[in-house]
One Martini backbone bead per residue (centre of mass of N, CA, C, O) as a GRO file, in nm:
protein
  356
    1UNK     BB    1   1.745   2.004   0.687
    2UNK     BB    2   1.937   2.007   0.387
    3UNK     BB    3   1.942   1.905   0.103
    4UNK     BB    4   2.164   1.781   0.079
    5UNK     BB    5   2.125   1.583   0.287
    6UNK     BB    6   1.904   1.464   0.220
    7UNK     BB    7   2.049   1.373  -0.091
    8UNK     BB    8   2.235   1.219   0.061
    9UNK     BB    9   2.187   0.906   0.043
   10UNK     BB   10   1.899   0.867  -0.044
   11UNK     BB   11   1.856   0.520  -0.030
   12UNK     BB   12   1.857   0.505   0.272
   13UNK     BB   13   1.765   0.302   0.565
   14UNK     BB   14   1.618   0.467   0.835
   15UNK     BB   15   1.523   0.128   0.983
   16UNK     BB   16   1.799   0.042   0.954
   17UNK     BB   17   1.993  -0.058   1.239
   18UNK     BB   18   2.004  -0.378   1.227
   19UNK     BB   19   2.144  -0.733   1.201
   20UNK     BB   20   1.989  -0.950   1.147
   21UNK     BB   21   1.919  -1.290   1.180
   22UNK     BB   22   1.778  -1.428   0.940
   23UNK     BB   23   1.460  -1.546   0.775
   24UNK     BB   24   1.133  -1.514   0.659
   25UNK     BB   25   0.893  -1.746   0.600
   26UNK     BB   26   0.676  -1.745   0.348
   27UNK     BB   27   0.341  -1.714   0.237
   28UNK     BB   28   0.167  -1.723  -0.033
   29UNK     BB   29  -0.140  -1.562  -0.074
   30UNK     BB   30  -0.171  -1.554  -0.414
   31UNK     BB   31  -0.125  -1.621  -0.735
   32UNK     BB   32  -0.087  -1.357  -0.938
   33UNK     BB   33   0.038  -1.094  -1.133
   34UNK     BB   34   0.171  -0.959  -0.835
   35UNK     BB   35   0.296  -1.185  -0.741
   36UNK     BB   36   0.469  -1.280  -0.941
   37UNK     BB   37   0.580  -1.037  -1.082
   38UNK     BB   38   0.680  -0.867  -0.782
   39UNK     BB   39   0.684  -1.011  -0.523
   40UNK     BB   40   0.875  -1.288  -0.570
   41UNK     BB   41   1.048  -1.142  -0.646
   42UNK     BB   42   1.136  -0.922  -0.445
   43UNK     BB   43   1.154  -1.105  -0.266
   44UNK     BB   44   1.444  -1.261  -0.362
   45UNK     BB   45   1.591  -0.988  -0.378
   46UNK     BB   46   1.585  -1.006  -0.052
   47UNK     BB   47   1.738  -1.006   0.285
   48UNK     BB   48   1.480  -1.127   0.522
   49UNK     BB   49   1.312  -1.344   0.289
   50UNK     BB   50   1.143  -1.628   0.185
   51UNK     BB   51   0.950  -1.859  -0.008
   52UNK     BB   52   0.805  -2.157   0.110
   53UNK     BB   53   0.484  -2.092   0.016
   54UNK     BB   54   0.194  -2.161  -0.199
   55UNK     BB   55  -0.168  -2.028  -0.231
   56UNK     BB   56  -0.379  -2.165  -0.424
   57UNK     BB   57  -0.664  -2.261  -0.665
   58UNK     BB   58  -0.404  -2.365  -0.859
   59UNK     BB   59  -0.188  -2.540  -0.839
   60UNK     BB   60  -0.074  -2.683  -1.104
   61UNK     BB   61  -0.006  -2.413  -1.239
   62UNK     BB   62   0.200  -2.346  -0.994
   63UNK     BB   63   0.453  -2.466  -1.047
   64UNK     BB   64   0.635  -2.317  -1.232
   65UNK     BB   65   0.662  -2.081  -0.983
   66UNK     BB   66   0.807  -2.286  -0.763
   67UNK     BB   67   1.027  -2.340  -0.897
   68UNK     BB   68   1.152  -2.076  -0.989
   69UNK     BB   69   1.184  -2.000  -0.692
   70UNK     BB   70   1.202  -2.231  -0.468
   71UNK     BB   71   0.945  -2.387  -0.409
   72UNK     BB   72   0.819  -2.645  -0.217
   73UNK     BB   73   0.499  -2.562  -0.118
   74UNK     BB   74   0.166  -2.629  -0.259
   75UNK     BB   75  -0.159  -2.482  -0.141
   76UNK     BB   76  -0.477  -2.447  -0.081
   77UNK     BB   77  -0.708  -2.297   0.104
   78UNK     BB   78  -0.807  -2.516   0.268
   79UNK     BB   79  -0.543  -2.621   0.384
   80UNK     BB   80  -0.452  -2.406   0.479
   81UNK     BB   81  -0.685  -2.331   0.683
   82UNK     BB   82  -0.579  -2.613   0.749
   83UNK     BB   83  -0.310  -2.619   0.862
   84UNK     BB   84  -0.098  -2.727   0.616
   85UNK     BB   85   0.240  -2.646   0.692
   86UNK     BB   86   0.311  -2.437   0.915
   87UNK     BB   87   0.619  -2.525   0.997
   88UNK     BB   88   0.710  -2.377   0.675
   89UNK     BB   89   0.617  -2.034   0.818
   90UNK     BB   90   0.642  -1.723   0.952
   91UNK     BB   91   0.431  -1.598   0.724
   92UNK     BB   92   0.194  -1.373   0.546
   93UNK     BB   93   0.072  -1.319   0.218
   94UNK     BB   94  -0.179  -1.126   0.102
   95UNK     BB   95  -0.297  -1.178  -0.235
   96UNK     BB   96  -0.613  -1.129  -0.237
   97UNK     BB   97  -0.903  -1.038  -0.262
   98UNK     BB   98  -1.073  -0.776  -0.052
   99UNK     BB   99  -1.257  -0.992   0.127
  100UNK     BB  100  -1.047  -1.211   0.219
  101UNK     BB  101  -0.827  -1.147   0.392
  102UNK     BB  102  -0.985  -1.156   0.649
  103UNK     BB  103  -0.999  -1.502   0.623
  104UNK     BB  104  -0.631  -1.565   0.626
  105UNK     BB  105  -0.533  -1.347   0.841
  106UNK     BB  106  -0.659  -1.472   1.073
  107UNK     BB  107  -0.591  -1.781   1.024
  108UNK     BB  108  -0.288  -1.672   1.074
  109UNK     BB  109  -0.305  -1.620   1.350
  110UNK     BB  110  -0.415  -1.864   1.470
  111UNK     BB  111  -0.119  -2.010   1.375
  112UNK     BB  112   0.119  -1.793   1.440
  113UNK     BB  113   0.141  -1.556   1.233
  114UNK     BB  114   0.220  -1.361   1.039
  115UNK     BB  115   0.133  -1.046   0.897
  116UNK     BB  116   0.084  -0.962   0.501
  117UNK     BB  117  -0.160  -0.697   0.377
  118UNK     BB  118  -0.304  -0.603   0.147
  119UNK     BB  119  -0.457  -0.328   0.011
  120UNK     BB  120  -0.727  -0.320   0.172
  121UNK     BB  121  -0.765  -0.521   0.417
  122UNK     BB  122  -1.064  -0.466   0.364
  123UNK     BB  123  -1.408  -0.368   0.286
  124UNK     BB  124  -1.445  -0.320   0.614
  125UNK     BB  125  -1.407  -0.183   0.894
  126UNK     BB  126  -1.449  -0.422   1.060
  127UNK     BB  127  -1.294  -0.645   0.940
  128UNK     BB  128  -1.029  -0.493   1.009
  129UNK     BB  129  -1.053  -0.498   1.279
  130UNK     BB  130  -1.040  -0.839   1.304
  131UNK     BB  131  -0.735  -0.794   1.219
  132UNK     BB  132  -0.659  -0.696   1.430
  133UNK     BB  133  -0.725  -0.841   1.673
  134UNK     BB  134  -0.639  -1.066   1.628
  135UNK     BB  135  -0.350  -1.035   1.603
  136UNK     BB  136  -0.298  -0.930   1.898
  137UNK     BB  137  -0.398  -1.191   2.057
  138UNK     BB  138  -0.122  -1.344   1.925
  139UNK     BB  139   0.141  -1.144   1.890
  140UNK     BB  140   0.160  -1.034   1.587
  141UNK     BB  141   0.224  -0.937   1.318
  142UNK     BB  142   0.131  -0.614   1.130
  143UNK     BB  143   0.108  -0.534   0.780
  144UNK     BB  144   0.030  -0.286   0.543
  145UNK     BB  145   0.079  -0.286   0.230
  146UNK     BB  146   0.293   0.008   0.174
  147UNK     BB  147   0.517   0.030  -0.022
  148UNK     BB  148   0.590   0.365   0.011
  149UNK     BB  149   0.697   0.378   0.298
  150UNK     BB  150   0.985   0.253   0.185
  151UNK     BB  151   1.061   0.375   0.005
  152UNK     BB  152   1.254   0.707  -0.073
  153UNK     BB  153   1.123   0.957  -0.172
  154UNK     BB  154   0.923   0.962   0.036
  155UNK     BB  155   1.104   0.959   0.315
  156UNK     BB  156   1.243   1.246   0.208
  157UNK     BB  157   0.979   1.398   0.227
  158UNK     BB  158   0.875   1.365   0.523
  159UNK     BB  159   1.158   1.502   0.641
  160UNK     BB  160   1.117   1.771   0.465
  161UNK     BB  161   0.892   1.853   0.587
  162UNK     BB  162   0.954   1.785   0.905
  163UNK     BB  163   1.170   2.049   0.884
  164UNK     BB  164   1.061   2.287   0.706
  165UNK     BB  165   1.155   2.327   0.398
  166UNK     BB  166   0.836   2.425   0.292
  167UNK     BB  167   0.672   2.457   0.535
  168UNK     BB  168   0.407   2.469   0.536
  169UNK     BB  169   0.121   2.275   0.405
  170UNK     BB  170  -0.137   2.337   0.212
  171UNK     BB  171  -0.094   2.157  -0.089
  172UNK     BB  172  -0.203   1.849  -0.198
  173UNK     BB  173  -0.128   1.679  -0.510
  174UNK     BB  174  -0.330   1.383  -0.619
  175UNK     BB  175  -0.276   1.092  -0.883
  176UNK     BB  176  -0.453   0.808  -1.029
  177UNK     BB  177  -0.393   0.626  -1.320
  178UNK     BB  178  -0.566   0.345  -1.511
  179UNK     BB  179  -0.610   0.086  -1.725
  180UNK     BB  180  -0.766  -0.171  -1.674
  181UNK     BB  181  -0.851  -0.272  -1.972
  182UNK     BB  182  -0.506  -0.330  -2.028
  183UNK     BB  183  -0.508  -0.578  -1.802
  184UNK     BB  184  -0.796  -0.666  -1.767
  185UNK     BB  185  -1.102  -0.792  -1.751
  186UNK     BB  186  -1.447  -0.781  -1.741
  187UNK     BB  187  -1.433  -1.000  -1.478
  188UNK     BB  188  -1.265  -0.894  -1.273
  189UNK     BB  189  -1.245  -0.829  -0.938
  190UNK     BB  190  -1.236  -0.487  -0.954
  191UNK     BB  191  -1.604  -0.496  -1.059
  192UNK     BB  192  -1.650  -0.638  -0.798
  193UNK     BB  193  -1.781  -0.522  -0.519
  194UNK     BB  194  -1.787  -0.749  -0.331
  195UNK     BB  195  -1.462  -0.812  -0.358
  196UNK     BB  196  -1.356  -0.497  -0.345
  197UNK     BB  197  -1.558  -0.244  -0.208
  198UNK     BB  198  -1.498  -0.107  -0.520
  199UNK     BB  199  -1.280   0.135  -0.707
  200UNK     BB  200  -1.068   0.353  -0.780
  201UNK     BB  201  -1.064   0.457  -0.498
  202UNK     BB  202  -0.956   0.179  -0.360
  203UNK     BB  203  -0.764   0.077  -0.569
  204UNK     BB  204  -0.593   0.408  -0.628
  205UNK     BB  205  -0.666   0.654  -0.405
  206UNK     BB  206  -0.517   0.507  -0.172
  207UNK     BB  207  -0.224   0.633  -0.247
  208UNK     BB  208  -0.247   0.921  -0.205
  209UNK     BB  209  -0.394   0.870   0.121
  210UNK     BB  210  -0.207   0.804   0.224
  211UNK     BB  211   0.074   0.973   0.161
  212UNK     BB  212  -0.029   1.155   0.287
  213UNK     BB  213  -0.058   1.104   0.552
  214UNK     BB  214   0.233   1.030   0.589
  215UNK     BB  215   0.393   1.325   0.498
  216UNK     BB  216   0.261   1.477   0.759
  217UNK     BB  217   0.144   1.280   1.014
  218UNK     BB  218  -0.168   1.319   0.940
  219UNK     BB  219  -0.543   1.284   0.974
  220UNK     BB  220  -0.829   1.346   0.847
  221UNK     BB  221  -1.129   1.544   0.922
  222UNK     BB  222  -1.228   1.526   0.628
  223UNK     BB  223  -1.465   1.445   0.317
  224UNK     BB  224  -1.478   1.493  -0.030
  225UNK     BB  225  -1.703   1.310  -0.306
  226UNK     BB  226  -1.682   1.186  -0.573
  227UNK     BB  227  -1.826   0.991  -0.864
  228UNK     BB  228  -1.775   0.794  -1.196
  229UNK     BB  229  -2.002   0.630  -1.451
  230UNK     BB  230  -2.044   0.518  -1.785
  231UNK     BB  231  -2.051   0.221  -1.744
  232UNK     BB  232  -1.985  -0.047  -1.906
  233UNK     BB  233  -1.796  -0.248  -1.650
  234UNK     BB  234  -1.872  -0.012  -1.429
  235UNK     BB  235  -2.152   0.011  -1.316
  236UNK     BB  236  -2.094  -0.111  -1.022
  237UNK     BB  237  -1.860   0.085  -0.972
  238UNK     BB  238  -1.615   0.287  -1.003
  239UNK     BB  239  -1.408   0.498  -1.211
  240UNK     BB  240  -1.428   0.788  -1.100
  241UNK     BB  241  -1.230   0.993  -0.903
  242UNK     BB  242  -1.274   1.255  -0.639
  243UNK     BB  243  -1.094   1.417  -0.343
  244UNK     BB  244  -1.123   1.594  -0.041
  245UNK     BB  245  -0.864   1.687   0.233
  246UNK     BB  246  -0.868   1.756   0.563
  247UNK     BB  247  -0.729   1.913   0.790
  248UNK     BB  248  -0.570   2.054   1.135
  249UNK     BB  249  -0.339   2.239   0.962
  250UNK     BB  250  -0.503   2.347   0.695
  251UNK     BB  251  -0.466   2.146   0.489
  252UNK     BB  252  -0.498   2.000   0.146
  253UNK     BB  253  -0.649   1.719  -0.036
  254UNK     BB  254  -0.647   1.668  -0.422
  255UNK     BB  255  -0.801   1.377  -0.540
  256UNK     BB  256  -0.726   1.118  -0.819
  257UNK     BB  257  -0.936   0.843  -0.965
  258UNK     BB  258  -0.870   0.609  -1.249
  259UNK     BB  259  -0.988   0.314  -1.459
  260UNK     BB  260  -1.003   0.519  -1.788
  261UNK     BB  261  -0.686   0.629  -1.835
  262UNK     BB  262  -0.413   0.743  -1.864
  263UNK     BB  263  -0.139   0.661  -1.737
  264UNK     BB  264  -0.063   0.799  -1.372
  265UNK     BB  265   0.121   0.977  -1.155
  266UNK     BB  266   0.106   1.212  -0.872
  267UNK     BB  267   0.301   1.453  -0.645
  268UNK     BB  268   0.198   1.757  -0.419
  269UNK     BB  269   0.369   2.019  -0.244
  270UNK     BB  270   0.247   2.308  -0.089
  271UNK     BB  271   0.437   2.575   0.112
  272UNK     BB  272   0.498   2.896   0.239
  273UNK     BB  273   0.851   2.778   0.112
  274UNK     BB  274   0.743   2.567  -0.089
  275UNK     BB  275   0.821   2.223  -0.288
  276UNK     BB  276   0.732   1.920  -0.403
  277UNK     BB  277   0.804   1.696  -0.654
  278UNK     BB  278   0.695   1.376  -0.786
  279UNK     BB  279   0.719   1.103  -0.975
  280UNK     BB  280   0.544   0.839  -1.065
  281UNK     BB  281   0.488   0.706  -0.748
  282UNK     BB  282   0.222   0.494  -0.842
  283UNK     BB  283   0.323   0.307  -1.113
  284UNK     BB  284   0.517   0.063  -0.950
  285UNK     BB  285   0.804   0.272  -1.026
  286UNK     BB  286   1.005   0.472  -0.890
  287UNK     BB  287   1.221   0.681  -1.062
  288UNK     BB  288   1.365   0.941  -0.853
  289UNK     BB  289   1.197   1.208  -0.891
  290UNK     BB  290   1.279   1.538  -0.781
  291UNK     BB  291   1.145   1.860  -0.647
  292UNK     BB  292   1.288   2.116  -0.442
  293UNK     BB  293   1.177   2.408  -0.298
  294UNK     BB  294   1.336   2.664  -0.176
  295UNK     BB  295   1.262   2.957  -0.161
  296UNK     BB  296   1.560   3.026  -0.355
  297UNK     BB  297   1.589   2.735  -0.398
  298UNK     BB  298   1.673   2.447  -0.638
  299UNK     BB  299   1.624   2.094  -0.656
  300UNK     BB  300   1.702   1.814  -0.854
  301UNK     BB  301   1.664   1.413  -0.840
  302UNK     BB  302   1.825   1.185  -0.958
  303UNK     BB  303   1.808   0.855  -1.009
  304UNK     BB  304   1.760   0.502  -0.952
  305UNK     BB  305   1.545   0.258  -0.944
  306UNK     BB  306   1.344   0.131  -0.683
  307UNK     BB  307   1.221  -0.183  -0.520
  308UNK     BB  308   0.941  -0.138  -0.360
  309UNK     BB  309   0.896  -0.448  -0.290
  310UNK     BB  310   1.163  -0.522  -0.154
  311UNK     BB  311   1.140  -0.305   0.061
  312UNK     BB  312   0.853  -0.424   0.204
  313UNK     BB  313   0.971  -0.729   0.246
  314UNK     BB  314   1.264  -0.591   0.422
  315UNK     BB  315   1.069  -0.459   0.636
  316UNK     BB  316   0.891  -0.670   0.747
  317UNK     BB  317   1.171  -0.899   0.813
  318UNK     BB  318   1.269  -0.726   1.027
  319UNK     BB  319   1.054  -0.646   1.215
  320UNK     BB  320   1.043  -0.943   1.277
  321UNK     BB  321   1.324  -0.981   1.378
  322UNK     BB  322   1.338  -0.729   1.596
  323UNK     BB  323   1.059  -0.645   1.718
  324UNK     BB  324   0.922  -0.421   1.486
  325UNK     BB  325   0.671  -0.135   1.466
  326UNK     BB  326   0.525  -0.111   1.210
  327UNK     BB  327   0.386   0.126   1.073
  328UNK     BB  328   0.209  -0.001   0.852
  329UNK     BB  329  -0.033  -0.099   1.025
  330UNK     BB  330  -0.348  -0.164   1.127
  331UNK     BB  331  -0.419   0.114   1.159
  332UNK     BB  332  -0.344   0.246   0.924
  333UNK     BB  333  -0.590   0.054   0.750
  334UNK     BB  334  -0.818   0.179   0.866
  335UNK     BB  335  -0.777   0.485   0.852
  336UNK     BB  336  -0.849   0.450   0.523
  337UNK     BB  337  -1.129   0.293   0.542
  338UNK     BB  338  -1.254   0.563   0.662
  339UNK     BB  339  -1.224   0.742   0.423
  340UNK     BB  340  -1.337   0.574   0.203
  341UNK     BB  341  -1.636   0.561   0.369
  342UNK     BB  342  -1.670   0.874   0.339
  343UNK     BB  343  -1.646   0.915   0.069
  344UNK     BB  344  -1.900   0.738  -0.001
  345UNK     BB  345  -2.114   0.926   0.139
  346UNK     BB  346  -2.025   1.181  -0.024
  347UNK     BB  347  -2.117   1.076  -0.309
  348UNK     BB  348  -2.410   1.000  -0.194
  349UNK     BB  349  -2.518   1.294  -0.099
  350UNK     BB  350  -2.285   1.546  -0.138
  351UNK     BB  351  -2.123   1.574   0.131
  352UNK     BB  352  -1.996   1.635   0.381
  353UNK     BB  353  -1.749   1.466   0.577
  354UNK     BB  354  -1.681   1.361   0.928
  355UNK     BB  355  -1.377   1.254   1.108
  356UNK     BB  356  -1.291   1.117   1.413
   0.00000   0.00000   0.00000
């Protein structure tokens, strides 16, 4: 692929093939400032799916909501798990704290219902495995929300790695930071270690730490990393997190994620015929600007922002209307959470992990 072909088109859905008929009926479980703010209207932009329920711990404040978007049915969680209305949607997304995932997209399971579950699955990997043997049980799909992997920016970097346009990818430089306490308080469930399950490194580092795996399209194979915390109201959790993956392919991935930094975000590929870098890839709107040197050529692209959750929410809506298996399915985020478990010894320990 050269650079040309590659910008051309480039906000294609290169996973578009057939023209579905109908939508996925989704139940939005957690009806919190993501799912109000970016999830509902997203769904509601997309041509896949559409909002049928809405399962949140306060009905009465969620009607405001429910109204908005022309949703009809509004239960609590426990409705929910006693599948009161499950007539009225063939899947869900899970957008709760991340111990209860496991709680809902099982019970979701059970239910004969698709999941769609943000990420990670849940706190551990045993956890996240019974999401994933749950759903295989049932026959339903699985997608572990990813939404930068339907991006269009990620989607042309993967392709132009894959091509060799910048030869083999030796480094990987990745980050995201995020001032959190301006935008939720100290009570916040980001900060309590049993529901987030960590801190800055499971809810930002993520980011990198998938996108790279994406873009490579390979797992590392070791793991070092440090944490650091400078106290209330971060003492439970990690505050600022670094972390190095090694590849067998010999590249290296060195990312950071802060809970407590001006916002900002990062990705850049160095290989030894050029280079890639994207601009603020996981800040929530990825801007569509990027850079790419091949030999002595260098190309620059600007498009229009793409809303990455709109993408996200109408590739899982194809996937389950076509019987096509997500590639973001429950083993990549397994995967990710093997990752994130291995960093967390290796802050603790101070060696290096090898994973498996």
């Amino acid at each position: 692929m050269s650079l040309e072909d590659a910008f051309a088109n480039f906000t294609r859905r290169d996973w578009e093939r057939d023209e579905p008929d109908g939508t996925v009926r989704l139940a939005v479980i957690g009806v919190g400032g993501f799912a109000r703010n970016r999830a509902l209207p997203g769904i509601a932009d997309g041509s896949y799916c559409e909002t049928t329920m809405l399962v949140t711990g306060s009905p009465d404040r969620t009607r405001t909501a429910a109204e908005s978007f022309d949703v009809s049915h509004v239960v609590d969680y426990d409705a929910f798990l006693a599948g009161d209305h499950a007539e009225t949607y063939d899947a869900v997304y899970v957008a709760t704290p991340n111990a209860t995932h496991g709680k809902y997209a099982i019970a979701a399971a059970e239910h004969g219902k698709h999941v769609i579950c943000e990420k990670p699955l849940d706190t551990s990997l045993e956890r996240a495995r019974e999401i994933v043997d749950a759903c295989a049980d049932a026959g339903v799909t699985l997608m572990t929300a990813y939404r930068l992997q339907t991006e269009p920016t990620v989607r042309r970097t993967r392709e132009l790695v894959r091509d060799g346009v910048v030869g083999e990818v030796v480094q990987v430089h990745g980050g995201f930071s995020h001032p959190l306490l301006e935008h939720a308080g100290p009570d916040s469930w980001r900060l309590d270690p049993d529901l987030s399950g960590g801190g800055a490194l499971v809810d930002l580092g993520v980011y990198p730490l998938n996108t790279t795996r994406f873009v490579l399209d390979c797992d590392p194979e070791g793991v070092y990393a440090t944490t650091h915390s400078s106290g209330e109201p971060f003492d439970a959790v990690d505050e600022h997190a670094a972390f190095q993956l090694e590849f067998d392919t010999g590249a290296t991935a060195s990312c950071t994620a802060s809970f407590d930094a001006h916002a900002s975000s990062r990705l850049e590929l160095v290989g030894t015929e050029g280079m890639i870098h994207i601009a603020s890839p996981f800040g929530g709107v990825v801007p569509q600007e990027m850079v790419v040197e091949s030999g002595d050529l260098r190309m620059e692209y600007t498009g229009p922002p793409i809303d990455e959750v709109c993408e996200e929410f109408d590739y899982f809506g194809y996937c389950v209307l076509t019987g096509t298996d997500p590639e973001p399915d429950g083993a990549d985020g397994v995967a990710d959470l093997q990752a994130i478990e291995a960093a967390y010894e290796s802050a603790k320990t101070g060696c290096r992990v090898a994973l498996e």
